[in-house]
C-alpha positions as semicolon CSV with decimal commas, in nm:
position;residue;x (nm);y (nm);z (nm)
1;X;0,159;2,601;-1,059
2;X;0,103;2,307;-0,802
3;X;0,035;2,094;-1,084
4;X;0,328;2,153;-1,316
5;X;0,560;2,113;-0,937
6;X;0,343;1,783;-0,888
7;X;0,450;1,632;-1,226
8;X;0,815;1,668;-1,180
9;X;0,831;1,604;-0,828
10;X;0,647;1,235;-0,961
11;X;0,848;1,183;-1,224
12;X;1,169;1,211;-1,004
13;X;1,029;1,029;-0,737
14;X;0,960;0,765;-0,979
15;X;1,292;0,789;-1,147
16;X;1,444;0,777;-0,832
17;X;1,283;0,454;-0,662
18;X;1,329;0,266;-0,985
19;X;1,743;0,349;-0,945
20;X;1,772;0,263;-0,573
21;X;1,544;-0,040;-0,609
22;X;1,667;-0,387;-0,776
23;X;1,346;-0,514;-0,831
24;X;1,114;-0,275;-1,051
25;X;0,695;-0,274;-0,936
26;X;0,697;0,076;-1,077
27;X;0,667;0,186;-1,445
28;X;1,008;0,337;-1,599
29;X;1,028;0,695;-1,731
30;X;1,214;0,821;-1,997
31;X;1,221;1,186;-1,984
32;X;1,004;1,497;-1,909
33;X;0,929;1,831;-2,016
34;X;0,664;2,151;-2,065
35;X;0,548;2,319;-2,295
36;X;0,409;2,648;-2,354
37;X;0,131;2,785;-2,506
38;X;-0,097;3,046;-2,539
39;X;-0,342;2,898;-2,256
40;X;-0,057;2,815;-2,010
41;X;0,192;2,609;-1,976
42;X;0,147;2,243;-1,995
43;X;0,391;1,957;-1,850
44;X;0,403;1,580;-1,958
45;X;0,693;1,260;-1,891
46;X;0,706;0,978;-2,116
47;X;0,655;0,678;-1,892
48;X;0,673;0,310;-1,959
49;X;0,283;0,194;-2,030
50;X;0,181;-0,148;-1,861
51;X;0,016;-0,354;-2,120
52;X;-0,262;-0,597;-2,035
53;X;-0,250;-0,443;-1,668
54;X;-0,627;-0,327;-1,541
55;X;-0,769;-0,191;-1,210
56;X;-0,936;-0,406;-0,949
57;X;-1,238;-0,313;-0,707
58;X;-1,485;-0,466;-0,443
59;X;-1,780;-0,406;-0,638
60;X;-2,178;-0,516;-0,543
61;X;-2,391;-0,704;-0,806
62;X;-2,762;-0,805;-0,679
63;X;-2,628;-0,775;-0,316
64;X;-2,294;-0,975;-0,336
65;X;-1,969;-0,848;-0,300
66;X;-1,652;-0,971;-0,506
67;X;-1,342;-0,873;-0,601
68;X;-1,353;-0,768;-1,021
69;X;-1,116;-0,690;-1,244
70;X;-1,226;-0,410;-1,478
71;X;-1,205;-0,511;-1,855
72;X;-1,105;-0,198;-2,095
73;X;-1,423;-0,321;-2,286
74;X;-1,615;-0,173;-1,943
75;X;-1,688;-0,550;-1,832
76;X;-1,627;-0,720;-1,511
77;X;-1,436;-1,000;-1,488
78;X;-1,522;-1,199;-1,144
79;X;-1,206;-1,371;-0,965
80;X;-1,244;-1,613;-0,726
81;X;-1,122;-1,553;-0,318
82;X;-0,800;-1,714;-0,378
83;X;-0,713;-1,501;-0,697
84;X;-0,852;-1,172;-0,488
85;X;-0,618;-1,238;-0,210
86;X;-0,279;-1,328;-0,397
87;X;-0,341;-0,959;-0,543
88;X;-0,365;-0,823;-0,165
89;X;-0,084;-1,025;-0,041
90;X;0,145;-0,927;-0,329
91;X;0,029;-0,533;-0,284
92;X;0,098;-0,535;0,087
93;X;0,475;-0,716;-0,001
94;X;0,548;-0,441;-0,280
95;X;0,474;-0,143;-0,023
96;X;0,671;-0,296;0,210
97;X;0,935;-0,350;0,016
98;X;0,971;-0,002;-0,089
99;X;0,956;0,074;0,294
100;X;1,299;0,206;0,426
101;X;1,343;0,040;0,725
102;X;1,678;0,304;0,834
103;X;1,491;0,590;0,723
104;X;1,149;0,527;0,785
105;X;1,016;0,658;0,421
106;X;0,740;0,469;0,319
107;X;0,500;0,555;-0,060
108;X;0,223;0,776;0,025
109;X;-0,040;0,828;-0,062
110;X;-0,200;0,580;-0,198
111;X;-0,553;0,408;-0,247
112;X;-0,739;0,118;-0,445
113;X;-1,012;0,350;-0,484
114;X;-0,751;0,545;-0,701
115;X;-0,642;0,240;-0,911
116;X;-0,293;0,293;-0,798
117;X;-0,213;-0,111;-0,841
118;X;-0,329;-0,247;-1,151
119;X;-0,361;-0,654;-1,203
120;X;-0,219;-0,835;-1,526
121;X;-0,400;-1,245;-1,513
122;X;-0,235;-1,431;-1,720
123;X;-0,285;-1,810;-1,700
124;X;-0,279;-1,959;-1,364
125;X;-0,095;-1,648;-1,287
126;X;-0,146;-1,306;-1,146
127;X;0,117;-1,012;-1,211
128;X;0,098;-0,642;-1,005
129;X;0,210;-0,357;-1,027
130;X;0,155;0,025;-0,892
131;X;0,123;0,299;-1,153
132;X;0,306;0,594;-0,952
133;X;0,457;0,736;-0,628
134;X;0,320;1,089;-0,533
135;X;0,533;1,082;-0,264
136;X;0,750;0,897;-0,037
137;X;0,788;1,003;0,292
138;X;0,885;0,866;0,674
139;X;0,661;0,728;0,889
140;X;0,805;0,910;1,195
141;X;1,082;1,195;1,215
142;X;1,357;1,205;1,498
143;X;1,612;1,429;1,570
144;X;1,865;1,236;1,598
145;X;2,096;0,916;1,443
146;X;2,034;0,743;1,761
147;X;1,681;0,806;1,813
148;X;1,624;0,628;1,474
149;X;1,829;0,315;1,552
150;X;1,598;0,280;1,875
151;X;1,318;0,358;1,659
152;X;1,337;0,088;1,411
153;X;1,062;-0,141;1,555
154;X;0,872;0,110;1,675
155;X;0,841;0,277;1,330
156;X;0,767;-0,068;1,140
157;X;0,503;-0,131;1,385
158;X;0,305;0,207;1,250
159;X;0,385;0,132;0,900
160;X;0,261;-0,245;0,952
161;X;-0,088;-0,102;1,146
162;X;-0,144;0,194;0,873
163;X;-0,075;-0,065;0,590
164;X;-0,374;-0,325;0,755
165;X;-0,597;-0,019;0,752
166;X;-0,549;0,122;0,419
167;X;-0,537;-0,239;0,242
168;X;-0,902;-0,281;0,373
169;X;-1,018;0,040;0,232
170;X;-1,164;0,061;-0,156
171;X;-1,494;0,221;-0,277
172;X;-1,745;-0,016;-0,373
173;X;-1,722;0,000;-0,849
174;X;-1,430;0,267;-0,737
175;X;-1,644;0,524;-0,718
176;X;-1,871;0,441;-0,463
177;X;-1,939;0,431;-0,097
178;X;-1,640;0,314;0,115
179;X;-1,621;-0,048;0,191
180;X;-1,374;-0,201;0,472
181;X;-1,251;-0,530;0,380
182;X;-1,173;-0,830;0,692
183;X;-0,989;-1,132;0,783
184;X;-0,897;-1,262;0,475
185;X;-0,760;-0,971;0,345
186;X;-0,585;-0,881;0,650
187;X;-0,416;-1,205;0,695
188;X;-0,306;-1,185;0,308
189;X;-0,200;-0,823;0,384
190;X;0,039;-0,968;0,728
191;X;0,191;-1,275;0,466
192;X;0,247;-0,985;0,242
193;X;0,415;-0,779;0,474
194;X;0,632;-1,076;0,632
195;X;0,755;-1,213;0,293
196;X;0,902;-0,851;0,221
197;X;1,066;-0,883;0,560
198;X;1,245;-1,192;0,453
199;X;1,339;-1,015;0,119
200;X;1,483;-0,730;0,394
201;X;1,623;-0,970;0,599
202;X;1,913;-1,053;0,319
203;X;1,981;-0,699;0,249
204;X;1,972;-0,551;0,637
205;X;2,223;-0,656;0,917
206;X;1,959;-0,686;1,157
207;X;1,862;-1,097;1,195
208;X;1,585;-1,283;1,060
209;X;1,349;-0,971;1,062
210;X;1,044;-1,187;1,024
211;X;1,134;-1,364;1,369
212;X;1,223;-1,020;1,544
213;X;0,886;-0,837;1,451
214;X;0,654;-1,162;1,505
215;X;0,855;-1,128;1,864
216;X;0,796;-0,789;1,862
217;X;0,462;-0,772;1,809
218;X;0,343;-1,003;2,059
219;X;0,456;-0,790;2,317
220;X;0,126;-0,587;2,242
221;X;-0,205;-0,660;2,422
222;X;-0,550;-0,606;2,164
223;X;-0,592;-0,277;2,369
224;X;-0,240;-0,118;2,285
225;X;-0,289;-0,207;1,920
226;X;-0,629;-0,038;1,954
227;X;-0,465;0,253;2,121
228;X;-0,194;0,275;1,868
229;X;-0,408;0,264;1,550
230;X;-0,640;0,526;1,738
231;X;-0,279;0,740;1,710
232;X;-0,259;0,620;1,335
233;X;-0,556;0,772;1,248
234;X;-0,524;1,134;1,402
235;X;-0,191;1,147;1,277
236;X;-0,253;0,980;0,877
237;X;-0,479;1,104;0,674
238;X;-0,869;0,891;0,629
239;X;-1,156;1,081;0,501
240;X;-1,460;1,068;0,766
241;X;-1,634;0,779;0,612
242;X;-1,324;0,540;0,625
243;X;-1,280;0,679;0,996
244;X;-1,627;0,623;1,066
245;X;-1,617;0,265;0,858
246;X;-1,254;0,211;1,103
247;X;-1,459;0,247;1,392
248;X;-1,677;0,054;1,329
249;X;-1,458;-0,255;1,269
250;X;-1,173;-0,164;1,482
251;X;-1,202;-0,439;1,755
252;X;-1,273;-0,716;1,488
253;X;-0,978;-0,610;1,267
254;X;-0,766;-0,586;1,625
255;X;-0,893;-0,897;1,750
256;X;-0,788;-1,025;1,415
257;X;-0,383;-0,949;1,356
258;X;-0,360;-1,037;1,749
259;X;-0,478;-1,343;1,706
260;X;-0,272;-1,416;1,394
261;X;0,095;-1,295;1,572
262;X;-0,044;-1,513;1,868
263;X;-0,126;-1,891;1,682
């Protein structure tokens, strides 16, 4: 059954991130198994349970919009901008930590609307961490050893334009209509992304990777970065209203990560 496959293809995923990876954002798990009975067969893993961690959304209260962390009481607790976008900035440098820069294998799928990153305050402090990995796949596929070492950059760039796209996306309460997030959030989502690149930089031969994909980048005029997320989105998958919602604020969120590779 596809969901007895799904739950051990998770667990090992899980299990197998949390071995190759020093630094753990994912929970650990400790074993899994199935059971049968007279209804079916039914399949469980013992996983390590994040105390204190809760989901996040963009919600809407008497027309304002705010970021919220979701009390297991049912409240909302309000955080301020600067709270909102350490959580975005820290999200955006977890998945791109757990990018492969050699192989290209990136986790997906994922989505705030799903609560896949839960927030732990604590003080002046603010701890993340993502619940699962349903899958973790490349960005692009080549043929070859050498098309991949050419690739590098190329493949970074799509998993740096997807990542802008999909950090903007949540459902307003979690539940709701889709809501597209803007500058802020992006720019938190491209110090993110950066910071992991230093982190990369120590473990890769291949320079200070923050310096070669700022150069990198800047190669690329508003209209090519329009033209490559246009690629993004026929090739990843967004429900119509977050393609819709894209549309709508591509040349803004364009306009926007040009003009902060370009300052």
């Amino acid at each position: 059954m596809p969901g007895l496959s799904l739950i051990k293809s998770e667990y090992h995923l899980i299990a197998s991130l949390n071995k190759s990876h020093s630094k753990h954002y994912l929970p650990s798990v400790f074993g899994l198994d199935f059971i049968k009975t007279d209804k079916g067969k039914i399949g469980f893993f013992l996983g390590e349970w994040f105390e204190g961690y809760k989901e996040f959304h963009v919600t809407e209260d008497q027309n304002k919009r705010q970021i919220v962390i979701w009390e297991s009481d049912g409240r909302c607790h309000y955080i301020s901008e600067t709270d909102a976008l350490e959580i975005y900035q820290e999200i955006s440098r977890i998945l791109t930590y757990y990018y492969d820069l050699e192989t290209f294998e990136q986790i997906s799928p994922w989505h705030h609307a799903a609560g896949d990153f839960i927030v732990q305050q604590e003080e002046q402090n603010l701890h993340v961490r993502l619940i699962t990995a349903r899958g973790y796949v490349p960005v692009t596929e080549f043929d070859t050893e050498e098309d991949k070492k050419v690739q590098i950059l190329p493949s970074l760039l799509l998993f740096f334009l997807n990542l802008t796209l999909k950090m903007c996306l949540d459902r307003l309460n979690g539940t709701g209509k889709t809501y597209m997030l803007g500058k802020r959030v992006i720019k938190a989502t491209i110090e993110g992304f950066l910071n992991a690149l230093d982190e990369k930089s120590t473990i890769y031969n291949f320079g200070d990777l923050r310096y070669v994909f700022t150069e990198f980048f800047q190669q690329f005029s508003i209209g090519q970065i329009t033209e490559i997320i246009g690629n993004i989105l026929e090739s990843h998958y967004y429900d119509s209203s977050e393609i819709v919602l894209i549309g709508k604020n591509l040349e803004s969120h364009c306009k926007t990560l040009h003009f902060e590779f370009n300052i």
